[in-house]
C-alpha positions in Angstrom: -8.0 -41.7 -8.1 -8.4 -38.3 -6.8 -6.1 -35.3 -8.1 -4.0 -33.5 -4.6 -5.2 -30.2 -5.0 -3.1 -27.3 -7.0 -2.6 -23.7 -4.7 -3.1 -21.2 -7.1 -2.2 -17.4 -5.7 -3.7 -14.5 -7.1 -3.2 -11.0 -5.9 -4.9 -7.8 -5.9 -7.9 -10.6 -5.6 -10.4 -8.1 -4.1 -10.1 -6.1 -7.3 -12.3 -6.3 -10.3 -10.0 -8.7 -12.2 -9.6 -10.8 -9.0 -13.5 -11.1 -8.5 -14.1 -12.1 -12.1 -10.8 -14.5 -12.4 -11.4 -16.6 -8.2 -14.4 -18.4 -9.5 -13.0 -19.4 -13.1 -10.5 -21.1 -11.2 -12.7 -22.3 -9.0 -14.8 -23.8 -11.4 -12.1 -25.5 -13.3 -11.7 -22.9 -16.3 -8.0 -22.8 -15.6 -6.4 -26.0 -14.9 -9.8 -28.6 -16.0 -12.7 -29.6 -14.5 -11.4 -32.6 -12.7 -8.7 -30.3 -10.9 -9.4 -29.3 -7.3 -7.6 -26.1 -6.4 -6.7 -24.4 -3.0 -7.5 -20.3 -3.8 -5.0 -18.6 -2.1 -6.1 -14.8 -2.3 -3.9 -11.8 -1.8 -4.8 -8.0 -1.2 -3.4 -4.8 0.6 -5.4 -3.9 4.2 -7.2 -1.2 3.0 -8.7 -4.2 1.2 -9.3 -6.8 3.5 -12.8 -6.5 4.4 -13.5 -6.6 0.7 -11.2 -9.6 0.4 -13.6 -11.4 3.3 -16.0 -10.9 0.9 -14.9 -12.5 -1.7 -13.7 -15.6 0.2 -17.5 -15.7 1.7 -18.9 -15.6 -1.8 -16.7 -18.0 -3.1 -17.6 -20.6 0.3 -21.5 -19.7 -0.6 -21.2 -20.6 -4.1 -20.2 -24.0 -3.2 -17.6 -24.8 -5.7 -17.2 -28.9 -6.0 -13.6 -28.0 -7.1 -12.5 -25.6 -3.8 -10.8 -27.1 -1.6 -9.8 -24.1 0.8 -9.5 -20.6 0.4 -6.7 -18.7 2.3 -7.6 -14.7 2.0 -5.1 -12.5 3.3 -2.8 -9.0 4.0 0.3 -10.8 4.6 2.7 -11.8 1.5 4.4 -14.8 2.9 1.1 -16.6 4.1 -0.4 -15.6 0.4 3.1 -17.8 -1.0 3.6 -20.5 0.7 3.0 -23.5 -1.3 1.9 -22.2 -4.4 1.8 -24.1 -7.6 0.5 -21.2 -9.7 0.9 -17.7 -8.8 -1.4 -14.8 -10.9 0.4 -11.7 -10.1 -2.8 -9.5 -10.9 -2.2 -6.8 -8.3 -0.2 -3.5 -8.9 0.5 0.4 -8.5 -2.0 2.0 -10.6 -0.7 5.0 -12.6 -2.6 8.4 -11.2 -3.4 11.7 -13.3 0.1 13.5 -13.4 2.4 10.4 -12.9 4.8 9.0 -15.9 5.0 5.7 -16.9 8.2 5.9 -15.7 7.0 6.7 -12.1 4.4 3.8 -12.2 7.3 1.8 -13.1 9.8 2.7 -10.3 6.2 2.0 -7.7 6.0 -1.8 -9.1 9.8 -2.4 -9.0 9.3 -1.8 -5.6 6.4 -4.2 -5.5 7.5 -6.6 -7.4 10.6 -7.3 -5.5 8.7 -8.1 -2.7 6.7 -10.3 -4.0 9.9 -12.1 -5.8 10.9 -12.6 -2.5 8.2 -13.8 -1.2 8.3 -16.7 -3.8 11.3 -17.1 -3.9 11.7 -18.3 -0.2 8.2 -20.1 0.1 6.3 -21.0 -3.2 6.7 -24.0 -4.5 9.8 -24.8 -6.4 8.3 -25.5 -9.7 5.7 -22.4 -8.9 4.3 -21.0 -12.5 4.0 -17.2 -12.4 1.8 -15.5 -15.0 2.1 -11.3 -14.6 -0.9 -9.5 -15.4 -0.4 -6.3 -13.2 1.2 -3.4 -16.3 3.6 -2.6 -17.6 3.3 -6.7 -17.3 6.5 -7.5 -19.4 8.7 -5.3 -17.3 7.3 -6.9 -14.1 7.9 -10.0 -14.9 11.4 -9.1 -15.6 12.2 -7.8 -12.2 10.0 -10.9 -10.9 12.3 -12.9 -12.4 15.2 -10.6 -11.6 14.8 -10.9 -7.9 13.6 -14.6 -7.6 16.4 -16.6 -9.3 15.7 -20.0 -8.0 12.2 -19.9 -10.0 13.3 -21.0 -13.8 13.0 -18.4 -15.9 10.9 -20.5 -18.0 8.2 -20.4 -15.1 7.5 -16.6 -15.5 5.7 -15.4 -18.0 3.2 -12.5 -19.0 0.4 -12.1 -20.0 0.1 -11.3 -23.7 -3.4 -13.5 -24.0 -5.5 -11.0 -23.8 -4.2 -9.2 -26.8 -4.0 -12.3 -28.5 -7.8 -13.6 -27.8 -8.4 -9.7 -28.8 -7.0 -10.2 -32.5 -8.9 -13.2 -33.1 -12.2 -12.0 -31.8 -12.0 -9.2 -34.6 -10.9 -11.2 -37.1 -14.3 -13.5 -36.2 -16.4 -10.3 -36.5 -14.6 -9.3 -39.6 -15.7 -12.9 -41.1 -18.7 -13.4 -39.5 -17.0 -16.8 -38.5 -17.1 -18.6 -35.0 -13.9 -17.2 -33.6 -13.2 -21.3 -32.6 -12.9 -21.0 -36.5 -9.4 -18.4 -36.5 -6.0 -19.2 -35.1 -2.6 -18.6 -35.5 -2.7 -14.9 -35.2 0.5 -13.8 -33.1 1.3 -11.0 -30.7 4.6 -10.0 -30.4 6.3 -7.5 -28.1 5.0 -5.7 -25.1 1.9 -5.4 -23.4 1.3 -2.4 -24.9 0.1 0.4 -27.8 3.5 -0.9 -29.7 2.5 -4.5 -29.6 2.5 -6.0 -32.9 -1.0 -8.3 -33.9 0.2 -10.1 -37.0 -1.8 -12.2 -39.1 0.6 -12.9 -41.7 0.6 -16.5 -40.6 -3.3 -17.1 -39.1 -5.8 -19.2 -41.0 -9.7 -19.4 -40.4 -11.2 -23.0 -41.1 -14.1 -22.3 -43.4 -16.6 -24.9 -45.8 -13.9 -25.9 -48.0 -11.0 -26.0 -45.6 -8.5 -24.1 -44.5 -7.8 -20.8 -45.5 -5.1 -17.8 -44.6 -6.9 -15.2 -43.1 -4.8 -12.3 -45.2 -6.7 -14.5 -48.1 -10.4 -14.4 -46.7 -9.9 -10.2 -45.4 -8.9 -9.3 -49.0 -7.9 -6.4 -47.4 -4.4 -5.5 -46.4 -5.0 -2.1 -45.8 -7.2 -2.8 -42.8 -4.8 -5.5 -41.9 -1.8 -3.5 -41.2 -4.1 -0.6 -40.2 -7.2 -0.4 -38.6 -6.8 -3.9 -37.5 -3.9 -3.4 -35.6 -4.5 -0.1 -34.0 -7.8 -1.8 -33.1 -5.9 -4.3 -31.0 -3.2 -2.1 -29.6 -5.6 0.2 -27.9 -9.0 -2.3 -27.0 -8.1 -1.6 -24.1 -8.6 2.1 -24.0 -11.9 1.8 -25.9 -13.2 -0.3 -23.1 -11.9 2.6 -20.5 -14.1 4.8 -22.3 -17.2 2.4 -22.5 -17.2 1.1 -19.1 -15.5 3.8 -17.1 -13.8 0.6 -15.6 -10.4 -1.2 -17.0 -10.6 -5.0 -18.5 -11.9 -6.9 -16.0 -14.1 -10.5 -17.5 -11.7 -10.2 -20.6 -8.6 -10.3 -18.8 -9.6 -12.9 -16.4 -10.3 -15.3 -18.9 -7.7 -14.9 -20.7 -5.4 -15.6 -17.8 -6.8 -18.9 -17.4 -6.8 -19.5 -21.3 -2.8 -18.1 -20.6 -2.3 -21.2 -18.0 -5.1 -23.7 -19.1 -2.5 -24.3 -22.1 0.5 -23.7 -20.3 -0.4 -26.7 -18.0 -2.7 -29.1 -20.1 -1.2 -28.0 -23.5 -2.2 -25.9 -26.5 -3.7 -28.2 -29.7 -2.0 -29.7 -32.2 -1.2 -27.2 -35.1 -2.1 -24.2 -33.1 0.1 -21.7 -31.2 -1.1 -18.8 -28.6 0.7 -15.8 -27.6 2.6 -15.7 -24.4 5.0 -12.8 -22.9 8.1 -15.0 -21.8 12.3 -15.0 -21.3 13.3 -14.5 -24.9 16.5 -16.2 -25.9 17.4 -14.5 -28.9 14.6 -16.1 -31.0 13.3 -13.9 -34.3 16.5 -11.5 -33.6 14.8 -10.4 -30.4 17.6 -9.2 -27.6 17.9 -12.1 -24.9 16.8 -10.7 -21.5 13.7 -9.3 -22.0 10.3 -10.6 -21.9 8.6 -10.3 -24.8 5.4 -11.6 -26.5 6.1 -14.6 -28.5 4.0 -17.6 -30.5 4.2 -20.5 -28.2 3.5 -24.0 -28.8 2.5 -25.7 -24.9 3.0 -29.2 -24.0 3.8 -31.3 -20.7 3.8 -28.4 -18.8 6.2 -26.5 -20.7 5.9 -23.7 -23.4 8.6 -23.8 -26.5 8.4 -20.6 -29.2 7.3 -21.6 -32.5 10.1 -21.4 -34.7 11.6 -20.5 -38.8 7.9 -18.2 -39.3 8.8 -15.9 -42.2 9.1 -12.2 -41.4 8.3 -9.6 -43.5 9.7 -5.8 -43.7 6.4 -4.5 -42.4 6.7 -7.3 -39.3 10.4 -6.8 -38.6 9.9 -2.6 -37.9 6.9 -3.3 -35.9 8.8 -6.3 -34.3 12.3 -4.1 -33.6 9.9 -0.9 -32.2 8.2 -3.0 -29.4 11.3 -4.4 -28.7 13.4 -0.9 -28.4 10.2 0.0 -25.7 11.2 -3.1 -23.8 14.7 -2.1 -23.6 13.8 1.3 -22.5 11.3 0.2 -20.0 14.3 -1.9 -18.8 16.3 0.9 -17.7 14.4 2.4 -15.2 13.5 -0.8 -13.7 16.8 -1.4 -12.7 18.5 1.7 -11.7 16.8 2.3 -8.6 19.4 0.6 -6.3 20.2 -2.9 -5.3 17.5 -5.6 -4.5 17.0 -5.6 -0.6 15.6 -8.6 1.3 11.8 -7.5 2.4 11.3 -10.3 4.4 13.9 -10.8 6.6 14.3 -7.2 7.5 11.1 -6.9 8.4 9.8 -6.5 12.0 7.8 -8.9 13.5 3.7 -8.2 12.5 4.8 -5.9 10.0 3.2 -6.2 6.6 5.3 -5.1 3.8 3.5 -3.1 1.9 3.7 -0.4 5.5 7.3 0.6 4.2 5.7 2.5 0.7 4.8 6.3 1.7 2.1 5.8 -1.0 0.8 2.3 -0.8 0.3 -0.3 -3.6 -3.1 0.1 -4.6 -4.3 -3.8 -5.6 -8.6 -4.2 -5.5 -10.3 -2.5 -7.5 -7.8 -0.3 -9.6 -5.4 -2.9 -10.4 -4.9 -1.8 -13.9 -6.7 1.2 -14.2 -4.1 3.4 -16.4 -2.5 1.1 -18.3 -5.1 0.8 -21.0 -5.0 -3.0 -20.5 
């Protein structure tokens, strides 16, 4: 029997990360290739002819799995119904602005957009943010739309983590299907921690740690690590252009094993509601090593923690609570939607308007 088609949202879809992330969905990269999907495709005005585009390409490419494709301005219409919503879209931070300004910009957003699901997406609606600082807007995501379980929001920490293990591969010269178990923990940022204190690579004779096979701690808590923490950056430079095919497939990795489960003895990193696990603050949401199954993620538990990993642990967790702070000081939570006059799009109220295709990320080193 035929599967009912999963609505999966994601916004700032006109952008590069939406363009490269609407057809891995489409093709079943996300949630299988037996899964039809409905591609419901979000994006400021400025961006809609753009977004046109992409929903023309995507009907031209004719995608087995594509069902329908709703492309539009308007928040509510983007949320109604969802199953999956990929929160890719966001305030990019500008030459002269603070992180702290770019933050106080995507409170704004995000509140919205909580709002928006809150009232229309579907009640068991999976969020995965991507848009930065993406552990501090999930938190006001989650913040603002309390009906969603705060298991169902998550961030995305997947891109750091498919990071590590792709240098680890080149390290080895072994297929990167080969290395697992590496871990990010924290924040989606230059203080995340990539540990491979517990990560194996499966070699001739069997199983080995990877600290065994490097023979090199040095690199390891050096060079590896800064490596990871600022990939991002390094692209920047290379491209001229923020992570755009890297980040979009790691988002579906993100909720391909969400949904459909992660393998037996293997863990990935996700950014989600910490409850006090590893001696990490409850309330924030920071990168942990999940195990996935039946839909629902659990953090891998009783890992052995080193001095080395407990600093690097506590400092990406003292930038979460500091990020924290800012997010929440800016006044009450209002209700966008139902103050809103009739035909008016939300994103109108912002002097300076979101900016979702094509810079979604730009700035944030992602």
């Amino acid at each position: 029997m035929a599967k009912d088609a999963v609505r999966v949202l994601v916004t700032g879809a006109a952008g590069q990360i939406g363009y490269a992330l609407v057809p891995m969905i489409a093709r079943g990269a996300m949630l299988g290739s037996d899964q039809p999907v409905i591609l419901h495709m979000l994006d400021i005005p400025p961006a809609a002819e753009a977004l046109n585009g992409v929903k023309m390409e995507l009907i031209d490419a004719a995608l087995p799995l594509l069902k329908g494709v709703v492309a539009t301005t308007d928040v509510v219409e983007a949320c109604t119904s969802v199953n999956i919503a990929v929160m890719v879209g966001g305030f990019p931070r500008k030459v002269g602005m603070e992180r702290k300004d770019v933050m106080s910009k995507n409170v704004s957003i995000y509140k919205a957009q909580a709002s928006a699901l809150e009232q229309y997406a579907a009640k068991d609606c999976k969020v995965l943010v991507v848009a930065n600082p993406a552990n501090t807007n999930a938190l006001v995501l989650k913040e603002f739309a309390p009906s969603i379980p705060e298991k169902n929001i998550t961030c995305l920490t997947r891109l750091d983590h498919n990071r590590a293990l792709g240098q680890i591969s080149e390290r080895l010269n072994v297929e990167v299907s080969n290395v697992k178990n590496v871990i990010i923990w924290g924040n989606h940022s230059s203080t995340q921690y990539p540990d491979v204190n517990h990560a194996t690579v499966t070699i001739s004779t069997g199983e080995k740690s990877v600290r065994e096979l490097v023979a090199d701690d040095q690199w390891l808590n050096g060079e590896f690590i800064i490596t990871v923490q600022q990939r991002g950056a390094a692209i920047i430079k290379a491209r001229k252009l923020s992570s755009a095919l890297s980040a979009a497939s790691a988002a579906c990795d993100h909720i391909h094993d969400w949904v459909l489960g992660t393998p037996k003895g293997t863990w990935v990193s996700m950014g989600v509601y910490s409850d006090g696990s590893y001696g990490i603050p409850a309330g924030l949401i920071y990168s942990f090593p999940v195990t996935c199954a039946n839909g629902q993620w659990s953090i891998v538990q009783d890992l052995k923690i080193d001095k080395f990993s407990r600093a690097k642990m506590d400092a990406t967790a003292n930038e979460l609570i500091e990020e924290k702070t800012p997010g929440f000081i800016n006044g009450k939570s209002e209700d966008f939607l139902s103050k809103r006059e009739p035909g008016e799009r939300i994103w109108e109220r912002f002097e300076d308007p979101p900016v979702f295709g094509g810079a979604e990320l730009m700035g944030f080193d992602n």
